[in-house]
C-alpha positions as CSV (number, residue, x, y, z in Angstrom):
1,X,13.0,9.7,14.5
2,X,10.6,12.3,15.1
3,X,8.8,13.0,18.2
4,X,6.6,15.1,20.3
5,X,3.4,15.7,19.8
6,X,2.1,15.7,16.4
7,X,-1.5,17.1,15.6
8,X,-4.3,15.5,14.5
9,X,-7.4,17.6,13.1
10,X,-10.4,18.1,15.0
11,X,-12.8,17.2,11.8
12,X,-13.1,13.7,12.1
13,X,-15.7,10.9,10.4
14,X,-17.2,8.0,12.7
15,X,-14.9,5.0,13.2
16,X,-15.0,1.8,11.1
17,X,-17.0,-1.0,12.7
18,X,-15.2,-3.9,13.7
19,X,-14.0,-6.5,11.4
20,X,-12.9,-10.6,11.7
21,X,-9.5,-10.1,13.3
22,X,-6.9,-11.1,11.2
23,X,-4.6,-11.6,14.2
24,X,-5.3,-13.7,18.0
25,X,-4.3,-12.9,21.3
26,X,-4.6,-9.7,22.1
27,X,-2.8,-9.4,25.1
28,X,-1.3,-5.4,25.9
29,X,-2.7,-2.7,26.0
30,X,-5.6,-1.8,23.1
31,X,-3.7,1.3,21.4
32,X,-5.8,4.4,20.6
33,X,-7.6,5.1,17.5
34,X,-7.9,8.4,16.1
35,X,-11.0,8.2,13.5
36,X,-10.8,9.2,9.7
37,X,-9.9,13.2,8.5
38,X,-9.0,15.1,6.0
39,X,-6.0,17.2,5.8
40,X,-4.5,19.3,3.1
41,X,-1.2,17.7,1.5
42,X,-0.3,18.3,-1.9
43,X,-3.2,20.0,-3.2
44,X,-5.1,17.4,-2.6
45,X,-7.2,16.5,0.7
46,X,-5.8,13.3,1.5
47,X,-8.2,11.2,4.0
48,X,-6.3,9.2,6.8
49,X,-6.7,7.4,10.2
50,X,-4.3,6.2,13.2
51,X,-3.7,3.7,15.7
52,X,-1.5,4.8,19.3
53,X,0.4,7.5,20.4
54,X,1.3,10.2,18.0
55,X,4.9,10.6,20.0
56,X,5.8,7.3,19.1
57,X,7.7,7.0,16.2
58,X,5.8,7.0,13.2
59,X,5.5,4.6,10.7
60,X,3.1,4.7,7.7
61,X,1.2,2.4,5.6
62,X,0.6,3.5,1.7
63,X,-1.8,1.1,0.1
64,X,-2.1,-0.2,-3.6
65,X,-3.6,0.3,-6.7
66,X,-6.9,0.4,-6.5
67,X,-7.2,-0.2,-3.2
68,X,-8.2,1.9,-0.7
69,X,-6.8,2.2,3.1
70,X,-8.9,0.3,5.1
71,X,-7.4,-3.1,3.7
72,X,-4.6,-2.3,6.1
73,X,-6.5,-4.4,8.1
74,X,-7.6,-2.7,11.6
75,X,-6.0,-5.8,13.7
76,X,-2.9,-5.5,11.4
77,X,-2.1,-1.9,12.2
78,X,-3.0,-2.2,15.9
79,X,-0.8,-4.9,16.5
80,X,2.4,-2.5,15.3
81,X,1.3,0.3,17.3
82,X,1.3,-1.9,20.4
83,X,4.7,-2.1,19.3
84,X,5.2,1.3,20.0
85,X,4.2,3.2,16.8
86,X,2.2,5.6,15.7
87,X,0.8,3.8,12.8
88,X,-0.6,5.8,10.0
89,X,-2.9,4.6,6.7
90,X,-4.5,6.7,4.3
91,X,-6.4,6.3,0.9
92,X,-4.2,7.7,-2.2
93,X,-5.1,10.1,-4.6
94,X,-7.9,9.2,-6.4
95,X,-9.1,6.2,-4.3
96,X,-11.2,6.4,-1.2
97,X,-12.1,9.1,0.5
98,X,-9.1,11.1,-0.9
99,X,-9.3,13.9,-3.6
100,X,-10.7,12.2,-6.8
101,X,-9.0,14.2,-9.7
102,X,-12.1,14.3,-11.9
103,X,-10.6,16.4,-14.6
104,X,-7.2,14.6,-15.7
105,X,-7.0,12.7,-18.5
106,X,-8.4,8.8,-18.2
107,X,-5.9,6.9,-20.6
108,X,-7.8,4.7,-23.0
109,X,-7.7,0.7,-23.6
110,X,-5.4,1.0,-26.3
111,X,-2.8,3.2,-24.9
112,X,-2.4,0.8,-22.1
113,X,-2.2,-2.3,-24.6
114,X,0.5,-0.3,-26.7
115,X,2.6,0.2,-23.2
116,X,1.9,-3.4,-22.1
117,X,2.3,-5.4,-25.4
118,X,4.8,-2.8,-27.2
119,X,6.5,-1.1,-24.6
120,X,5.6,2.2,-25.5
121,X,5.3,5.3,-23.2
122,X,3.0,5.9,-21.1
123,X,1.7,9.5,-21.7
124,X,-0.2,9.4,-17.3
125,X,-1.6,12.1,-16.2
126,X,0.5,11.6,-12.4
127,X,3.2,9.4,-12.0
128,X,4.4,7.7,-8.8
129,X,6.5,10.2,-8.2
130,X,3.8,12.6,-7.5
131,X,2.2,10.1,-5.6
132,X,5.3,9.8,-3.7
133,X,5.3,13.6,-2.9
134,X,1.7,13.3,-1.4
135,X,2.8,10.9,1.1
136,X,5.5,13.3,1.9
137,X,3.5,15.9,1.8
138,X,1.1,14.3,4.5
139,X,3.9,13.7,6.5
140,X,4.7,17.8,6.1
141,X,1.1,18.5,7.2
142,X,1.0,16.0,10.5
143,X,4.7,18.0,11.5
144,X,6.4,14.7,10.8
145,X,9.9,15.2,10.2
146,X,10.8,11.0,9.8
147,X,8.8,7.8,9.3
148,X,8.9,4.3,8.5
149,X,7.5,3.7,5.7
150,X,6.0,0.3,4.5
151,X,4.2,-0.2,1.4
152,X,2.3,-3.0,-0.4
153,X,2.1,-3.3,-4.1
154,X,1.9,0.1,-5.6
155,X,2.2,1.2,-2.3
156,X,6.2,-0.7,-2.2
157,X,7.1,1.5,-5.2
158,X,5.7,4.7,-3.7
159,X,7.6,3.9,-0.7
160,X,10.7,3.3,-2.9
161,X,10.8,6.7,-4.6
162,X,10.1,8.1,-1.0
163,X,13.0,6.7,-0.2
164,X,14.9,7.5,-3.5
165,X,13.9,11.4,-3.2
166,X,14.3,12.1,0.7
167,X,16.1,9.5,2.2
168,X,16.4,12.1,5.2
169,X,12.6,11.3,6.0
170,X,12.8,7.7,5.7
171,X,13.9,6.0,8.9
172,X,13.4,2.5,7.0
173,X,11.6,0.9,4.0
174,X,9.7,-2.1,4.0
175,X,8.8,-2.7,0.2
176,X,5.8,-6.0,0.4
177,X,4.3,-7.6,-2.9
178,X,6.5,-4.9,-4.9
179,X,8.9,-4.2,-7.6
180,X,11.6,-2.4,-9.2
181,X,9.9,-0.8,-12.3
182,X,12.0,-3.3,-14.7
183,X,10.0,-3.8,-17.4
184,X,11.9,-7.0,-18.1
185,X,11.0,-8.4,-15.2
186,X,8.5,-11.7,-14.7
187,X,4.7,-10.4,-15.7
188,X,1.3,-11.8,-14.4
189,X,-0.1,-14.3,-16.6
190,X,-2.7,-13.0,-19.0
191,X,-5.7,-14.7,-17.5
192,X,-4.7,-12.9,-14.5
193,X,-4.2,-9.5,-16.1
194,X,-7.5,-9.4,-17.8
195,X,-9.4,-10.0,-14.4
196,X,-8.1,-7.3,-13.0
197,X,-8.4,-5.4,-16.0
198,X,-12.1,-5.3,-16.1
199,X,-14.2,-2.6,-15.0
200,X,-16.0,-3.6,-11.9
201,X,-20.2,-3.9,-12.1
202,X,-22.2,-1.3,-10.6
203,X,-24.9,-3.1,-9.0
204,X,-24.2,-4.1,-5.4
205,X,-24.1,-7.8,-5.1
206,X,-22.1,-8.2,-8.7
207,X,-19.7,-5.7,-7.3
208,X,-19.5,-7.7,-4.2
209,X,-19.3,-11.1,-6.5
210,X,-16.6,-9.5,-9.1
211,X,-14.2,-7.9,-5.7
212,X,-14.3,-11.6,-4.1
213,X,-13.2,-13.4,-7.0
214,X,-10.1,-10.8,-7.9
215,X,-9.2,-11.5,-4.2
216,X,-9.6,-15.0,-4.3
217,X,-7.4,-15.5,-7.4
218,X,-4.8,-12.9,-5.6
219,X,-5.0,-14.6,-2.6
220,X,-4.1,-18.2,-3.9
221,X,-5.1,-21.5,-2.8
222,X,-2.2,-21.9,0.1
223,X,-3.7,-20.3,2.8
224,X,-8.0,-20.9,3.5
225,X,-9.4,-17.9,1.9
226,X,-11.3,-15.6,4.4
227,X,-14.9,-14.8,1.8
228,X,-16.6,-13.1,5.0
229,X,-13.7,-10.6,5.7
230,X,-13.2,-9.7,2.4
231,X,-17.0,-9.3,1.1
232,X,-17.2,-7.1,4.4
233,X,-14.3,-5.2,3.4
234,X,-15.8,-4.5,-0.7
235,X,-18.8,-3.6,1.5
236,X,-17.1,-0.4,2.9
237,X,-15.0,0.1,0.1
238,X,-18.2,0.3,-2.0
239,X,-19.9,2.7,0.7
240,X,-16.6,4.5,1.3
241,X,-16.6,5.7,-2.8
242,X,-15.4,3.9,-5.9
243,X,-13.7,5.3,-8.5
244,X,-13.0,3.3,-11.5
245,X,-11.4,6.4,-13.3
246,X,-9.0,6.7,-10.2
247,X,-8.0,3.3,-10.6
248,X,-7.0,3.9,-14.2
249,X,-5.1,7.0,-14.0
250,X,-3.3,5.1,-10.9
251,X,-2.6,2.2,-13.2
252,X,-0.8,4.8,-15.9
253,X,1.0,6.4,-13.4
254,X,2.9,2.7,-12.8
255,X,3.0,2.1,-16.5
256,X,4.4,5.5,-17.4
257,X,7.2,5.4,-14.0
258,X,10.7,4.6,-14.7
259,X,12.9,1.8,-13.9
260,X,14.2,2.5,-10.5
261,X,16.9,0.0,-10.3
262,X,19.8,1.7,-10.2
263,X,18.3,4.6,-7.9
264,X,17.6,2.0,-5.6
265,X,21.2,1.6,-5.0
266,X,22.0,4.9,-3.6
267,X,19.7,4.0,-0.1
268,X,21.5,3.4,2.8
269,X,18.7,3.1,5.5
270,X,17.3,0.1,6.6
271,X,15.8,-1.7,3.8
272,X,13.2,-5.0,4.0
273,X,11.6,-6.9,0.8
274,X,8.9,-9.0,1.7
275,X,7.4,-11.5,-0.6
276,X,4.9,-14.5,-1.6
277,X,6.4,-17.2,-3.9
278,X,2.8,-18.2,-5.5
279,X,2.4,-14.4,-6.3
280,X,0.3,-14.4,-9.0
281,X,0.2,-10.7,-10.2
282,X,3.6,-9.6,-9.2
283,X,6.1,-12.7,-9.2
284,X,8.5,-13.2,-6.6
285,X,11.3,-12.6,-9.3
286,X,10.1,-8.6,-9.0
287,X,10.9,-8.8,-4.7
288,X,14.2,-11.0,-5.6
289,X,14.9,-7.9,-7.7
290,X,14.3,-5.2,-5.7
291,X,16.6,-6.8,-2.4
292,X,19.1,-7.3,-4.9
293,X,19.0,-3.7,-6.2
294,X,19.1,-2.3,-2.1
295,X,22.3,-2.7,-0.8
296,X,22.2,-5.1,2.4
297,X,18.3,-5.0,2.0
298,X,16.8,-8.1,3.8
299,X,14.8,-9.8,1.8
300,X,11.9,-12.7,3.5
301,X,9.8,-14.9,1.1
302,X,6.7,-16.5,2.2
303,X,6.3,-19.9,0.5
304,X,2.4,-20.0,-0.4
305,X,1.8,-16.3,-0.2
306,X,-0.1,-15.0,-2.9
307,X,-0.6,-11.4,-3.8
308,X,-2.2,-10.3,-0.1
309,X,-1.4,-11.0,3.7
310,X,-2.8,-14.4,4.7
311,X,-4.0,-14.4,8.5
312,X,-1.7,-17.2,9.7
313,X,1.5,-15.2,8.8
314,X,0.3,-11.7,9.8
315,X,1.5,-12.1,12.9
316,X,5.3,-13.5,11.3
317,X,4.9,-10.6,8.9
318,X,4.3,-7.7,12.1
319,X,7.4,-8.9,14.0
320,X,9.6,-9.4,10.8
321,X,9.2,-5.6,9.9
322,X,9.2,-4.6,13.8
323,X,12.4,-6.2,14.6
324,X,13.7,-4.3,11.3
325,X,12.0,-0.7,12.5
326,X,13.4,-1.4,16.3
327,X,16.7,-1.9,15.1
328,X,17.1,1.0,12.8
329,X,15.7,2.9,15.6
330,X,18.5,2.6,18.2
């Protein structure tokens, strides 16, 4: 695991405010934030934060589609780093505060109805795999040799070809709401697609309105639904930049990525698949797939987890991945 002292820029934007903790009792040490920059990675400038000590080992958080980084909630990643981690979360490409690539190619409604409905390929402008090589690629720029790397969503399969394509940087993966690429998989239902499929309103309050209600239906009914958190959350996303282009072309690129099934069985690091059973946009088939894909991958399901990371299992959620980082780190 790589070490030392790893260096942050000196351009740096305010902190976020505080938000209702998703986690209780704080009791060590309040790790040290280091506020948002920009760095160059990729070509792109990718926009990024951290919690503790940048000679801790490193682990890094790659969000999902259309999502931008600050739903790693703030609690969330300050509980790993008092774990002893340098915890890292940064908006993707396109999303955010990251490099919005204005000039590729937005595919249209009915080449993603011809992919969905008749399989047919996906002509993206990026795939995963490039997205893939900007997380690496951030890692290259922060002098990060090694990393855990834990993604959600999009951010699971990102995480997955990162550890496909340089299993030498990738101390262990934690794969979280995700999936294989298997197109024969278990789908959302199609009420559920064609929420998320619409474009979100521009005025304020029906943004607000329109991001609750995807959330809510993501969420499930299971666990209490936390409106103030998440309308806060929109709030900043909104302020932060949104980009319903982005979110498109991010879309294609998981369309138009392969099946990586049988790539999936070359890893040998430490592997962890963790899942909801009442996920409603990626069922819990897709995470029973991918730990079955990994060889000795540990796979934990989460009876009435939906599609995000309820407050009352956070804290479960924190110590099942740290117990997996610790271990691969002796």
């Amino acid at each position: 695991m790589a070490s030392g002292s790893h260096t942050l820029s000196d351009v740096s934007a305010q902190e976020l405010q505080p938000i209702k903790p998703c986690l209780e009792n704080d009791d060590v040490t309040e790790p040290v934030y280091h506020p948002e920059q920009q760095i160059d990675a990729n070509g792109l400038r990718l926009n990024f934060d951290s919690f503790g000590d940048p000679a801790h080992p490193v682990m890094i958080l790659v969000m999902g589609l259309a999502t931008q980084m600050i739903f790693w909630d703030k609690k969330f990643c300050r509980h790993l780093a008092q774990q002893g981690y340098w915890v890292i979360r940064f908006d993707n490409r396109d999303i955010g505060k990251s490099t919005w690539l204005k000039t590729a190619k937005v595919p249209g409604a009915l080449a993603f109805l011809s992919n969905i409905v008749f399989a047919k390929k996906m002509k993206a402008p990026y795939l995963l795999d490039d997205m893939a090589n900007d997380t690496l690629a951030l890692m290259d720029a922060l002098t990060i040799a090694k990393a855990h790397v834990v993604g959600a969503s999009m951010g699971g399969m990102i995480a997955q070809i990162m550890a496909i394509k340089a299993p030498q940087r990738v101390a262990s993966l934690t794969s979280i709401m995700s999936t294989t690429g298997d197109r024969s998989l278990p789908k959302p239902n199609k009420a559920t697609s064609l929420k998320l499929l619409g474009s979100p309103p521009r005025e304020e309050q029906a943004f607000i309105k329109h991001g609750v209600d995807i959330w809510r239906i993501l969420h499930g009914d299971h666990y209490p639904f936390e409106e103030e958190r998440i309308t806060h959350m929109l709030q900043k996303a909104r302020a932060r930049g949104v980009n319903p282009a982005g979110v498109s072309r991010q879309l294609a690129a998981i369309l138009g990525s392969a099946d990586r099934t049988s790539t999936l069985s070359a890893l040998k690091m430490p592997c962890l698949v963790i899942h909801g059973d009442a996920d409603p946009l990626v069922p819990v088939e897709c995470g029973k797939a991918t730990a079955k894909a990994i060889p000795h991958a540990q796979l934990k399901i989460y009876p009435g987890m939906g599609h995000t990371i309820p407050v009352e299992i956070a804290a479960d959620i924190i110590q099942t991945i740290v117990s997996m980082t610790k271990a691969a780190d002796e």
